[in-house]
C-alpha positions as CSV (number, residue, x, y, z in Angstrom):
1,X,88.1,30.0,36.9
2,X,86.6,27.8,34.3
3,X,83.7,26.4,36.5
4,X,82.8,30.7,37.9
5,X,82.8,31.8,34.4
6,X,80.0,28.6,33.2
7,X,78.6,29.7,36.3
8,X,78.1,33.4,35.3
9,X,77.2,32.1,31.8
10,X,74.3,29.4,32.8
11,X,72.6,31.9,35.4
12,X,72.2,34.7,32.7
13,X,70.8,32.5,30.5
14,X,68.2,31.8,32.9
15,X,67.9,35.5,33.4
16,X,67.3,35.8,29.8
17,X,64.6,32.7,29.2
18,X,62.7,34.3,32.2
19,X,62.4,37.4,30.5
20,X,61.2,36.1,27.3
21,X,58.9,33.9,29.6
22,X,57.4,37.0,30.6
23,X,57.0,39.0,27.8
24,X,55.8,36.4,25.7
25,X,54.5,33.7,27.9
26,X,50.4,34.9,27.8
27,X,50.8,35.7,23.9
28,X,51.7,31.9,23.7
29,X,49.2,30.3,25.9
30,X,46.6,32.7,24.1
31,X,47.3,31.6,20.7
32,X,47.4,27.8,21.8
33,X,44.0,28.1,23.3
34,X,42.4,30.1,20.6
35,X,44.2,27.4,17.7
36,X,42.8,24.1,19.1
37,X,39.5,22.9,20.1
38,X,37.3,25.6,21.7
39,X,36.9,25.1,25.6
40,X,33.9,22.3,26.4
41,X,30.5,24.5,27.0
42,X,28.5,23.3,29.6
43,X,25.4,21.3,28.2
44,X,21.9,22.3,29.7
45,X,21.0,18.8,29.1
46,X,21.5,15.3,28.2
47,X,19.4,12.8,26.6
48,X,19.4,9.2,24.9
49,X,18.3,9.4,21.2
50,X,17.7,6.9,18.5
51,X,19.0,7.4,15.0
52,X,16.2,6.5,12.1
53,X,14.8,7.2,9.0
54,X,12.3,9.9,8.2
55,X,10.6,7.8,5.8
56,X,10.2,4.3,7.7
57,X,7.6,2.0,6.3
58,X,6.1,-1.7,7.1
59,X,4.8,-3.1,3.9
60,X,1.7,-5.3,4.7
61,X,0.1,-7.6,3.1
62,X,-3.2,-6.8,1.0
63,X,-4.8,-10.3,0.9
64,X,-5.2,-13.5,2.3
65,X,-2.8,-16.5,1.3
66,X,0.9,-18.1,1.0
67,X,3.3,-16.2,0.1
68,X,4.6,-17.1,-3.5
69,X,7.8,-15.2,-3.6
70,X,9.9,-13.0,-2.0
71,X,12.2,-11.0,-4.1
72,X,14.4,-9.3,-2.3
73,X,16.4,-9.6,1.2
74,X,17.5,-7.4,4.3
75,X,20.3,-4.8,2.5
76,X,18.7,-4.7,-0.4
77,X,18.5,-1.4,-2.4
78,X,15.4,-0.7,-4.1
79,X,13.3,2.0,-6.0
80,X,10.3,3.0,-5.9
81,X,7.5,0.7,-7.8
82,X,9.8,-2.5,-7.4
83,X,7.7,-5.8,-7.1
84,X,9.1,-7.0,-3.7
85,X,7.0,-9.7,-2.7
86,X,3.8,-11.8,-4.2
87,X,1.1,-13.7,-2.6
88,X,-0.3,-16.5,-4.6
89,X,-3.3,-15.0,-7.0
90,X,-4.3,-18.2,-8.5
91,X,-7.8,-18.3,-6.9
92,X,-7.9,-14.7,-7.9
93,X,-7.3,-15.2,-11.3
94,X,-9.9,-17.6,-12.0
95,X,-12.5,-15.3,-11.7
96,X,-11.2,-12.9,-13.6
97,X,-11.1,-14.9,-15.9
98,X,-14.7,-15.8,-15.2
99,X,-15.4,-12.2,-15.3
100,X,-14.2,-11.3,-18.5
101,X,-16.1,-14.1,-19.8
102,X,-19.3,-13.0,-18.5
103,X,-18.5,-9.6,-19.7
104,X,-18.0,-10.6,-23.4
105,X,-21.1,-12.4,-23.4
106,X,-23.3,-9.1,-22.2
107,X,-21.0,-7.4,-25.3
108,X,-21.9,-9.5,-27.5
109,X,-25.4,-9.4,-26.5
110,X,-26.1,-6.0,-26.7
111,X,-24.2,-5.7,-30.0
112,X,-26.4,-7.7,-31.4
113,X,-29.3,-6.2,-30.1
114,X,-28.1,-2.3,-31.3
115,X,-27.4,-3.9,-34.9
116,X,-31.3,-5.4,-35.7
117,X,-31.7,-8.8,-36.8
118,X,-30.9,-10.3,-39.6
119,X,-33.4,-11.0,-42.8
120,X,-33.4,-14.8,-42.8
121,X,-34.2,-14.3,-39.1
122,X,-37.0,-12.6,-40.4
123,X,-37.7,-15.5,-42.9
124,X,-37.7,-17.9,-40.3
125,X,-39.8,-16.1,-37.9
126,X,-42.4,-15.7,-40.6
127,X,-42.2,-19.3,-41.2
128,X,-42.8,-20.6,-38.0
129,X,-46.2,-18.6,-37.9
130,X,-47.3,-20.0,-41.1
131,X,-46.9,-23.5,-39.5
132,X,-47.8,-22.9,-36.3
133,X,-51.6,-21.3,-38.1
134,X,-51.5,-24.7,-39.9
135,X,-51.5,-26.8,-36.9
136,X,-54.2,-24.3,-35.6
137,X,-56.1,-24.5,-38.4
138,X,-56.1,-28.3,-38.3
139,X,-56.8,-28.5,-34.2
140,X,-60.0,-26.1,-34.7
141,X,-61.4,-28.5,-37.4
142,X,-60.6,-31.4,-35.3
143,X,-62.2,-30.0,-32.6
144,X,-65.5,-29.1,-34.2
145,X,-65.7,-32.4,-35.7
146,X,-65.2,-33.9,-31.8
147,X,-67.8,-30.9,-31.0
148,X,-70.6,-32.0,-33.9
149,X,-69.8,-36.1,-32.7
150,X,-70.4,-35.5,-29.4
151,X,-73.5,-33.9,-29.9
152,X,-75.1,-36.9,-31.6
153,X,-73.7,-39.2,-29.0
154,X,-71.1,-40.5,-31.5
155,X,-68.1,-39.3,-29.8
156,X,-67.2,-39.2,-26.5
157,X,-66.8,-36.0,-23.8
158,X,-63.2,-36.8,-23.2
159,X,-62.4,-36.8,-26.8
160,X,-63.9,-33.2,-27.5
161,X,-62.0,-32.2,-24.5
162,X,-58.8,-33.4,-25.5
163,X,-59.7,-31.8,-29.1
164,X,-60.4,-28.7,-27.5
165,X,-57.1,-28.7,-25.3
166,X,-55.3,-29.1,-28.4
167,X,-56.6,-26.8,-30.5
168,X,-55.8,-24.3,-27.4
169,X,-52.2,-25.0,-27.1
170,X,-51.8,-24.3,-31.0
171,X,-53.8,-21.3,-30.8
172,X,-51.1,-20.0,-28.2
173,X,-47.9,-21.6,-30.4
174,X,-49.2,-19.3,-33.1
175,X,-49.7,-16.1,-31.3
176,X,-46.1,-16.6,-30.3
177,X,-45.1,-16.9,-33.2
178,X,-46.9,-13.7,-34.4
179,X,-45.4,-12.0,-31.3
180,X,-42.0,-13.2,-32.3
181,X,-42.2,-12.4,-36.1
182,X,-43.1,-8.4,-34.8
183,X,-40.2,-8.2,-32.8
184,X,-37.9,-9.6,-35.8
185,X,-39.8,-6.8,-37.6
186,X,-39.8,-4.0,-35.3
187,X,-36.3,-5.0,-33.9
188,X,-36.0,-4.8,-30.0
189,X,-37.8,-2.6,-27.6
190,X,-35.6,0.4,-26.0
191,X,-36.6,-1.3,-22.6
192,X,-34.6,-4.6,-23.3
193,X,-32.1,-2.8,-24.8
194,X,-31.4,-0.2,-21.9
195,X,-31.5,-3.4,-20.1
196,X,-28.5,-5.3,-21.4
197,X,-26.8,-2.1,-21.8
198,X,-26.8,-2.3,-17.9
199,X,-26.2,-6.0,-17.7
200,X,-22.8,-4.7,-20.0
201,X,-21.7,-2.0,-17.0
202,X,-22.5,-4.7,-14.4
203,X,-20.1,-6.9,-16.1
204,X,-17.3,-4.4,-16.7
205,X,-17.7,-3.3,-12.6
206,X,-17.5,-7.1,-11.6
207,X,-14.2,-7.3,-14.2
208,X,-12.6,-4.2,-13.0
209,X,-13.3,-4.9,-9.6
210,X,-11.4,-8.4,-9.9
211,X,-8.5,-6.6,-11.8
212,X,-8.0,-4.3,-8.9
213,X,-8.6,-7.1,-6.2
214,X,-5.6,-9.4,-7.9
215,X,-3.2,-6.1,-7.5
216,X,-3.5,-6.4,-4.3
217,X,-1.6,-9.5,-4.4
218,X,1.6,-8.1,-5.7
219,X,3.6,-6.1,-3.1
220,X,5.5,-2.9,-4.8
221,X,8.1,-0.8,-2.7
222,X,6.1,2.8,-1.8
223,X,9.5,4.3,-1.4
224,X,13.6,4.7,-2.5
225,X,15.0,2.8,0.0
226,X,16.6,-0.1,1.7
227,X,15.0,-3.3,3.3
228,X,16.2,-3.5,6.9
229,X,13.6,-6.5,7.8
230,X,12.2,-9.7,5.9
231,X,9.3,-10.8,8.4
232,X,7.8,-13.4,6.3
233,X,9.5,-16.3,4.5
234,X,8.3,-18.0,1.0
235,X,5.2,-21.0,1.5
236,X,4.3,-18.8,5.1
237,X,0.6,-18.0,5.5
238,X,-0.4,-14.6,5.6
239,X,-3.4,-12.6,6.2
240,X,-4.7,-9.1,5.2
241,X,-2.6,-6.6,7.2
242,X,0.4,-9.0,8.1
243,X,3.6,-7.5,7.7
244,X,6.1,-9.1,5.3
245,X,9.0,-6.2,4.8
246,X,9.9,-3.1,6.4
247,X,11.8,-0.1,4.4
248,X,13.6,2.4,5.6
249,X,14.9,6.1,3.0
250,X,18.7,6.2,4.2
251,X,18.6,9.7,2.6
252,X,16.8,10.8,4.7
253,X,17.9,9.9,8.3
254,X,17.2,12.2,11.7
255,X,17.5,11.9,15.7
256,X,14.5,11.2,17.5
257,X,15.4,11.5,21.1
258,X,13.6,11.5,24.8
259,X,14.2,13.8,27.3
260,X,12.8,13.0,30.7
261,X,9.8,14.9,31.8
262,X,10.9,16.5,34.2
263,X,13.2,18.4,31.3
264,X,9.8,18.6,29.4
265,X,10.0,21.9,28.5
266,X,13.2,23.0,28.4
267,X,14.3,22.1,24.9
268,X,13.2,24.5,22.2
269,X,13.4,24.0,18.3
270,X,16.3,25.3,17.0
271,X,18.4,24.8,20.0
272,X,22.0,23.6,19.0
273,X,23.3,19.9,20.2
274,X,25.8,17.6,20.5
275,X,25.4,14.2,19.6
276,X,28.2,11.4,20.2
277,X,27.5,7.4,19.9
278,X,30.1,4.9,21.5
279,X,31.4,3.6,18.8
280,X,31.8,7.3,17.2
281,X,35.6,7.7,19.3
282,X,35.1,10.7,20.5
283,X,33.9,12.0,16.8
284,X,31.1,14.4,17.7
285,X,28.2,15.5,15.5
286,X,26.6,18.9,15.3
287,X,23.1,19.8,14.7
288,X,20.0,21.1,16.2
289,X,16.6,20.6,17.2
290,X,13.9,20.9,14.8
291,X,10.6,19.5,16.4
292,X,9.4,19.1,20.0
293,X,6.2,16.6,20.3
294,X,3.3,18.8,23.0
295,X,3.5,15.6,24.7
296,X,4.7,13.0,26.9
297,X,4.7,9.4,26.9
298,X,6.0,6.3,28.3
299,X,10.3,6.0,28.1
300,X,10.7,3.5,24.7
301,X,14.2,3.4,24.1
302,X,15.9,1.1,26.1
303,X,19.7,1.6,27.2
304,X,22.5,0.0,28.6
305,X,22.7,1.4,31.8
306,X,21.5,-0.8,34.5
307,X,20.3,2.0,36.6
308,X,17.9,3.5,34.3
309,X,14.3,3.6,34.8
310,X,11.8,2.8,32.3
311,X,8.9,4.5,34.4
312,X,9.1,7.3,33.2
313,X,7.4,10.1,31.0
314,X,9.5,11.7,28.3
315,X,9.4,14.4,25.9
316,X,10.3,13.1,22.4
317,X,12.4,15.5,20.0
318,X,13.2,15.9,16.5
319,X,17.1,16.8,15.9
320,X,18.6,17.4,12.4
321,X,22.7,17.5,12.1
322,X,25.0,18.6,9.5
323,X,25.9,15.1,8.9
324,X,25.0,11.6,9.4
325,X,28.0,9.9,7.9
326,X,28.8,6.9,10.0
327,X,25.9,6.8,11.4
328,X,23.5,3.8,11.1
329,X,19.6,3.6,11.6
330,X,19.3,2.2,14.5
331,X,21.9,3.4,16.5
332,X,21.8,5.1,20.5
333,X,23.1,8.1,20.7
334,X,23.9,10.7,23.5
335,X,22.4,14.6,22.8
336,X,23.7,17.7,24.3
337,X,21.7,20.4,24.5
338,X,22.7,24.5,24.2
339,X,21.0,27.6,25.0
């Protein structure tokens, strides 16, 4: 009796959970497949992309020689305007130094020049031509006596020649003397002094020009950034346009991927993706597309499937997602693509 009425008891509650299956079953199944993830869309495409920096730069060097000092190393943070790297200037520095020297000499030239001369230059200058028409004075009697001798056959030719010569190079000591004793007294001609006016500016280019050359020997960071690569190491030998550092902005990072050409064409800008990396677990980012390059070109990203082929055009695109936590430069990534 016992076992007939657990019986009747067990098959109506059956009866009763298959009713509620039915009535409520599809509101259930409903509600658990609207609450959870939303079902997997189908992807038009997939590609490989890359994750970098939008503002990636090698800093080069700007002159020829060792390498004094490197300041920083790869991880470092640094700002913009910070001295990362020297090159040794000592050559360089030389002749500056030799410039500004030149340069204060055709100053100090000029100055003196604007400002007139002084009046015991004057003095002196006058001076001079009184002795110098002394020795004249003397020379041209010498020489008429020599003259008068050697007429009576009391002298000889050479000595009236030699009187003569004499009394020549006086004459010429005295008109520069004369000369020089004007220009104390006029002060100096506009010409000369236009002159070393110019002489000034040439000097000031060559200084200026050696100031900006031994810049060129200091390497500042361009950029806010990181240093992701030291190329060249302290005592190394460099040459203008070797690369010593390369910087990357982790503020501003973006996906540059390749899609096969014969995809070419079917991503558009804007188009929504998916972008997952391996070591993401399962984490997926969202984003979309904001450039597409008119162009193909050889495949550069290299992956690490065996069965890839690197023969091959692609179309290289620009994607920009909501986030890139996690995510490092330099890191492949997988992209979806949605219509």
């Amino acid at each position: 009796m016992k076992n007939n009425r657990f019986g009747i008891l067990l098959i109506g509650g059956l009866i009763v959970v298959a009713i509620a299956i039915a009535l409520f079953g599809p509101l259930l199944v409903k509600k658990k497949v609207g609450s959870g993830n939303p079902q997997v869309q189908k992807a038009l495409i997939t590609s490989k992309g890359m994750v970098e920096s939008e503002e990636e730069t090698e800093l080069c060097s700007m002159a020829s020689g060792p390498v004094r000092k490197i300041l920083v190393d790869e991880g470092d943070v640094v700002n913009k305007g910070d001295t990362l790297a020297m090159i040794d200037s000592s050559k360089i520095k030389a002749q500056v130094v030799e410039a500004e020297a030149t340069a204060g000499e055709a100053g100090a030239r000029l100055r003196q020049m604007q400002s007139g001369f002084r009046p015991e230059d004057v003095t002196m200058a006058k001076d001079r031509v009184d002795r110098t028409e002394a020795v004249y004075l003397r020379a041209t009697d010498e020489y008429q006596r020599q003259e008068r001798l050697y007429q009576k056959d009391a002298a000889t030719r050479q000595d009236r020649d030699r009187a003569e010569e004499r009394m020549k190079v006086t004459s010429a000591e005295w008109n520069e003397a004369k000369a020089s004793l004007q220009k104390y007294r006029k002060g100096e001609r506009k010409e000369d002094v236009n002159a070393a006016r110019a002489a000034l500016s040439r000097s000031n280019a060559e200084v200026n020009y050696y100031r900006a050359l031994l810049s060129d020997y200091t390497i500042t960071s361009p950029i806010n950034g990181v240093v992701t690569e030291r190329l060249k190491k302290t005592g190394e030998m460099v040459d203008v346009g070797t690369p010593i550092l390369r910087l990357i902005n982790p503020d501003k990072m973006r996906i540059r991927a390749e899609v096969d050409e014969t995809d070419a064409g079917k991503v558009k800008p804007g188009m929504k993706v998916d972008v997952g990396t391996e070591s993401s677990g399962g984490k997926i980012y969202r984003g979309e597309v904001t450039r597409v390059l008119p162009y193909v070109k050889r495949k550069a990203q290299k992956t690490f499937d065996p069965m890839a082929s690197y023969d091959i055009n692609t179309e290289q695109v620009y994607i920009r997602l909501d986030t890139f936590a996690d995510l490092k430069s330099g890191m492949t990534v997988t992209v979806r693509y949605f219509k």
